[in-house]
KEPAPA-837416 format. One record per residue (C-alpha): x, y, z. Coordinates in pm, whole numbers, padded with zeros to 5 digits, always signed. Layout:
// residues N
XYZ ...
END
This chain:
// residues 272
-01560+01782+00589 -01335+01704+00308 -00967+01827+00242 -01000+02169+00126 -01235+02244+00386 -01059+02124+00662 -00758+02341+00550 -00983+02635+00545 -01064+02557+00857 -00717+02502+00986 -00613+02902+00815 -00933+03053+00999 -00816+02919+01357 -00464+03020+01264 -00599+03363+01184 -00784+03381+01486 -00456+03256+01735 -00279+03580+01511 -00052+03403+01494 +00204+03406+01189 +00192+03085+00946 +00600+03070+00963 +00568+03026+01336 +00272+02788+01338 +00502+02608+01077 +00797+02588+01290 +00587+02500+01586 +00429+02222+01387 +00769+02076+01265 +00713+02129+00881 +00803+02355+00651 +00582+02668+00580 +00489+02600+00183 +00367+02227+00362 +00130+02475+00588 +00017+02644+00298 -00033+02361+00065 -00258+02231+00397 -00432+02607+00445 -00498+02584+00045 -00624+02196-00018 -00363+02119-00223 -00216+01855+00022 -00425+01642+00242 -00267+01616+00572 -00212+01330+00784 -00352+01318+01185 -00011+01399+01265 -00032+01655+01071 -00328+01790+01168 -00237+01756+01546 +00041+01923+01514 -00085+02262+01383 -00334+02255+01605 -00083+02199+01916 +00086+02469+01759 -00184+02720+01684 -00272+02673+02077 -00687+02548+02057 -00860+02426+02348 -00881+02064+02396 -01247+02048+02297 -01194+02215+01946 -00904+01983+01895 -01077+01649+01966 -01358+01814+01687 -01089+01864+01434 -00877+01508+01496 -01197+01350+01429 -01232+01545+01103 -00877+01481+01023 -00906+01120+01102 -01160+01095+00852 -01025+01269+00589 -00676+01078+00624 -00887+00794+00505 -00971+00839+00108 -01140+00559-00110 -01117+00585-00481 -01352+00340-00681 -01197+00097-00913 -01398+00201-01165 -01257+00525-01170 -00883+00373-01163 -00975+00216-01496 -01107+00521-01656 -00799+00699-01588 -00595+00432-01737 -00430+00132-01518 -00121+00133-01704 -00103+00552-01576 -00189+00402-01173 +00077+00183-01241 +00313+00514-01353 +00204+00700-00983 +00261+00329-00813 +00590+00382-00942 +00669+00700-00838 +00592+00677-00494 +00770+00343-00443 +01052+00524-00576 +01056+00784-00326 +00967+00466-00002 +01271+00292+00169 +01017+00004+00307 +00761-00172+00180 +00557-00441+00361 +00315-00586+00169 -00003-00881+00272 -00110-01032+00024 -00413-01345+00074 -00569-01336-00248 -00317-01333-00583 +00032-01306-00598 +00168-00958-00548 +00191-00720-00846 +00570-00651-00838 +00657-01076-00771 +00410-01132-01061 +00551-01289-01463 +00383-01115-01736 +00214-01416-01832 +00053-01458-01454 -00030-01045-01503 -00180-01052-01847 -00430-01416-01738 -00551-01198-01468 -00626-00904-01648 -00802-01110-01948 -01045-01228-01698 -01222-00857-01745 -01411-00860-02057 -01434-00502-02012 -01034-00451-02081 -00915-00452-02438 -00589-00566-02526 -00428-00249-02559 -00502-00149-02179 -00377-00495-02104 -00054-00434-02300 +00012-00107-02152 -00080-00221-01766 +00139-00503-01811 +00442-00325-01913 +00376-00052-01668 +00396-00339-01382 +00643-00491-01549 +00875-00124-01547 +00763-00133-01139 +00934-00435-01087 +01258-00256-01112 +01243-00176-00777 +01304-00508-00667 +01690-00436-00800 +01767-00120-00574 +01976-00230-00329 +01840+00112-00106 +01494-00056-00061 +01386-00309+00163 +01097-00548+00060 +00892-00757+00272 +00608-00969+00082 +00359-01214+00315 +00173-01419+00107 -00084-01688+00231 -00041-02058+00110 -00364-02050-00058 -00254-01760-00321 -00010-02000-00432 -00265-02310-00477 -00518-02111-00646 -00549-02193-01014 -00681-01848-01160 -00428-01909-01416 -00337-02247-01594 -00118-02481-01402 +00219-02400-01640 +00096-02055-01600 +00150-02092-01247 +00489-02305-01228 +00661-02002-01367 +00511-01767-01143 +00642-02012-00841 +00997-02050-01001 +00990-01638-01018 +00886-01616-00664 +01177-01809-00552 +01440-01652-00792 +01343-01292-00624 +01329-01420-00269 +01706-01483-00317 +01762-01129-00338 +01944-00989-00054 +01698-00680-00008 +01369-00934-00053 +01212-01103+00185 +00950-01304+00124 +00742-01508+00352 +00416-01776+00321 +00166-01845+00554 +00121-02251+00545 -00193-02385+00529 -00082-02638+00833 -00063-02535+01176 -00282-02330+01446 -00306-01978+01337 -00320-01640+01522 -00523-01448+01295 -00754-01352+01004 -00621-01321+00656 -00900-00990+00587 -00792-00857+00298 -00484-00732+00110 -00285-00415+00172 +00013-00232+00180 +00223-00058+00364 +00502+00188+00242 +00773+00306+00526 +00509+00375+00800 +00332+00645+00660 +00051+00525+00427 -00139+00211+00385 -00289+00093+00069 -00584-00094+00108 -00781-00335-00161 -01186-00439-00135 -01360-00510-00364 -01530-00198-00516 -01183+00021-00417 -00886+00115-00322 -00832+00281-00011 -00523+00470+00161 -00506+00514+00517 -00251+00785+00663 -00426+00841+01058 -00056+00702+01216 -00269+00489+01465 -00466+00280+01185 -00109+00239+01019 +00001+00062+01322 -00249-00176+01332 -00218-00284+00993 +00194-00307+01113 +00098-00470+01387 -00120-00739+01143 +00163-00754+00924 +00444-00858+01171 +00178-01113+01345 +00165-01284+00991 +00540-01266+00924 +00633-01380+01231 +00392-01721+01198 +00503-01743+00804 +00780-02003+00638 +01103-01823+00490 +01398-01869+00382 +01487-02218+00240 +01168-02360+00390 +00984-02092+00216 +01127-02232-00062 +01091-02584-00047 +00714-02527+00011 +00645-02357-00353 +00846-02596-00509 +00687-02922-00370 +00375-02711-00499 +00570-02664-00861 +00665-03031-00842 +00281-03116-00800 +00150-02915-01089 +00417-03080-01318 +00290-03410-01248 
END
């Protein structure tokens, strides 16, 4: 079931109840154009979403446990890389910006490059020039889309939470002066007072598994990256184990000054 049948779906057991889509709205907790936007496909709901209209609507318990399971899955979209690049990365950059503009929290893992929005354009533009697929006009654009992103580091009404693992930082995909700046810009934006940023040292026991990168913005939606796509994950109780992941890392991660001293013993090895 995909999203525009699962709203159909949703607007035949609503007919059935009779009952009115302003007071299956207000019963659900959201407003009645979000109902119809579900009803219609035109907005994929969340599980909470979903769980609410049906609470609201008044189903049985079977025929709810046979929609959460449909919601669950639909709250769980993959888009191919492949098709992220047709559209144009520097216009997935754009939509990356828009929605962090409208987040308050981001909280972002990170075990494999540096993160997009702590990255110079130098470290961006070596990373994109490894696909010989690119030309140097999409690299242009995608690097001065990322590069308009990083704006949101500056507004003071965001909070920012990066956890990167020490390996990210000691992995030469770029050339080693490529890679002192990149350290010197990490620790000139971790002094920001809305920042945080946090590394997982290589020394020491350690609690978990470093899977895969992702993101989380506020705690509604989690961005995930594998290798063939990207996928975003709204079902509230797979965002709270990726929360759940990302506080286990933070808490186990070197900040602050230590942070600090770490990347630049590491900048003070590539120099020599």
């Amino acid at each position: 079931m995909n999203r525009s049948e699962l709203g159909a779906a949703l607007r035949v057991l609503r007919d059935a109840s009779g009952k009115e889509a302003k007071a299956v709205a207000r019963g659900a907790v959201m407003s009645a154009s979000k109902l119809s936007k579900i009803e219609t496909g035109k907005l994929s709901p969340s599980a909470d979403d979903v769980d609410r209209i049906l609470t609201a609507i008044g189903v049985s318990d079977g025929v709810k446990a046979e929609y959460m399971d449909a919601a669950r899955a639909v709250a769980t979209e993959a888009t191919a890389w492949r098709l992220i690049q047709r559209a144009g990365l520097h216009k997935a950059q754009a939509q990356l910006r828009a929605v962090e503009s409208r987040m308050t929290l981001l909280r972002l893992f990170q075990p494999a490059l540096v993160p997009g929005l702590l990255q110079t354009p130098e470290y961006m533009r070596a990373v994109l020039s490894r696909h010989e697929d690119l030309s140097e006009a999409t690299v242009r654009e995608t690097v001065n889309a990322r590069l308009d992103r990083q704006e949101v580091l500056y507004d003071a009404s965001k909070t920012l939470r990066f956890v990167i693992t020490e390996p990210v930082l000691r992995w030469l995909i770029v050339p080693p002066l490529v890679m002192v700046g990149q350290l010197d810009r990490i620790i000139s934006v971790s002094r920001l007072p809305n920042v945080d940023v946090r590394v997982v040292p290589l020394d020491g026991p350690k609690h978990d598994i470093p899977n895969h990168a992702f993101v989380i913005r506020d705690d509604r939606a989690v961005t995930v990256e594998t290798v063939h796509a990207e996928v975003v994950v709204t079902d509230p109780r797979d965002v709270g184990l990726y929360i759940a992941k990302f506080d286990g890392f933070a808490a186990h991660a070197l900040h602050g000054d230590d942070m600090r001293d770490l990347l630049e013993g590491l900048r003070d090895g590539l120099l020599q």
